[in-house]
N, C-alpha and C positions, 0 to 999 in steps of 0.2 A: 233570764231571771236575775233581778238587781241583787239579790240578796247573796249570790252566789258571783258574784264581781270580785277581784281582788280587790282592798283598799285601795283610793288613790295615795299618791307617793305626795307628802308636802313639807317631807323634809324635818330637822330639828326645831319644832314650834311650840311643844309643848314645856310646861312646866319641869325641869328636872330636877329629880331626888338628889339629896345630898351626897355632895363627895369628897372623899379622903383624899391623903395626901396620895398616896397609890393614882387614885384615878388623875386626878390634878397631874403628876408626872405623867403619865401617858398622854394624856390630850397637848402638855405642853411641847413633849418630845415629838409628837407626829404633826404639831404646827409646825415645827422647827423642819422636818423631814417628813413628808408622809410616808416615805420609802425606809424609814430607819426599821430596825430588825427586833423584832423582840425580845430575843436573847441580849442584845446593846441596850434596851431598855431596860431590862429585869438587871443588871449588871449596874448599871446605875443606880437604880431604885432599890438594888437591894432585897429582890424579892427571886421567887424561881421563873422562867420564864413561862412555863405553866400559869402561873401566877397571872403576869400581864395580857396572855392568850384568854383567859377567861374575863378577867377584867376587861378587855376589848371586845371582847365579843357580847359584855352586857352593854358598855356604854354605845355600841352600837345599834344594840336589840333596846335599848330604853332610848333611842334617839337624841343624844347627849353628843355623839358622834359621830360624824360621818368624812373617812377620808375619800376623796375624789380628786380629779386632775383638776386643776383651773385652766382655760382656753379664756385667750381672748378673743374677745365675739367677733373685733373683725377681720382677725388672721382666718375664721372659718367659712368666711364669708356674708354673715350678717351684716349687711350694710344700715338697717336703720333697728335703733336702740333707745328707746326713750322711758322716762318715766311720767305716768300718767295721774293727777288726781283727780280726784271722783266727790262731788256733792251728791250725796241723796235726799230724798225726801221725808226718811223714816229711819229706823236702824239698818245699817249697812251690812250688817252680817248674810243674807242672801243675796246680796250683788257681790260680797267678798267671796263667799265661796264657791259661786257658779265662777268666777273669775278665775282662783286658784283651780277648778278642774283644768283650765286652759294651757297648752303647753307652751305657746310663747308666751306666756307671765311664769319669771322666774321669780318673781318675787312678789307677796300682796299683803301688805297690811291697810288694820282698820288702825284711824289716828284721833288724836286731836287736833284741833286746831282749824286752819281752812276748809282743807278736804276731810271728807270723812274714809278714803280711802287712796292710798297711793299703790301704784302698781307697776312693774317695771314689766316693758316688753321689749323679746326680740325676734325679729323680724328680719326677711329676707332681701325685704325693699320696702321704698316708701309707700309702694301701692298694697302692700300686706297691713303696713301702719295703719294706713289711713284704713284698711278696711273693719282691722280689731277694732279704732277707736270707734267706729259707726256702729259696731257691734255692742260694744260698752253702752255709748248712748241710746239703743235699744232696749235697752233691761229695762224695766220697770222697776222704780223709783229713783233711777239716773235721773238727775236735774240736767247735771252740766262738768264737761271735764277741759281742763287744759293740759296738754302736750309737751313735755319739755324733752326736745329731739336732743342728743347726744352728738353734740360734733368732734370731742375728745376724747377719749379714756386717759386719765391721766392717772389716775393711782384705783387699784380692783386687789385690795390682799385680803388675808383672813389670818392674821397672825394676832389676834388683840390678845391672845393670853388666858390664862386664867384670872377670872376677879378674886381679887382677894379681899378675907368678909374677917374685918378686924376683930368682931366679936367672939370669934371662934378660935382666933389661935394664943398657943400660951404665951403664958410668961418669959418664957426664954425663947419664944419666935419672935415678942417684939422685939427685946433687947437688938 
């Protein structure tokens, strides 16, 4: 019965609610450390560590946050990694989402510009590659895709930070 399926898991993609400087400090400090200790945080920020235990555990439950290990793909064995774009025929929103069900697409956005979809996949070999992308070109209203195979990893971080939204802070934060 479909209706009674967990969610699929797609990560932080949605729209997030606004956040204080509280939450801001927490996201910043677990870029910095995703091991740092909450009690170090709350100590910082200046709050109880109760405090940042709750505060974490929303920005987690509202998908704002998500601490995870980073591996690189091919210390695990993944020999082929490429990213994929995608022309469709009409709106790409059901070629993007049958996609993101896929577990080697770690990543899938709908774009502007050439593609109407790019899609990063990883794969165990070239013959796994080759067979996703045959699969892609399968869907209905796939036109046409090109392949860009991964021969380097040269930089994979997630440290950008919080954006800072100038119209929100005082007076004496600009200073």
């Amino acid at each position: 019965m479909r209706g009674a399926e967990a969610p699929e898991r797609r990560g932080a993609v949605s729209v997030p609610r606004s956040l204080d400087a509280v939450d801001q400090s927490i996201i910043e400090a677990l870029q910095r450390n995703g091991r740092e200790s909450f009690r170090r945080i709350a100590a910082s920020v200046g709050v109880s560590e109760a405090t940042i235990r709750a505060r974490y555990a929303r920005l987690c439950e509202d998908d704002i946050l998500q601490v995870t290990g980073i591996t690189n793909p091919l210390g695990l064995g993944f020999e082929a990694q490429a990213m994929v774009g995608i022309r469709t025929t009409g709106p790409p929103d059901s070629v993007a989402n049958e996609i993101a069900t896929w577990h080697e697409a770690g990543y899938v956005v709908i774009t502007a510009g050439q593609f109407d979809i790019i899609v990063e996949l990883l794969c165990g070999d070239r013959r796994q590659l080759l067979d996703l992308t045959n699969r892609i070109r399968a869907l209905e209203t796939v036109v046409s895709t090109e392949s860009f195979l991964y021969l380097e990893l040269l930089k994979q971080i997630y440290d950008w930070g919080m954006r800072v939204r100038h119209d929100t802070l005082s007076a004496a934060e600009v200073r």
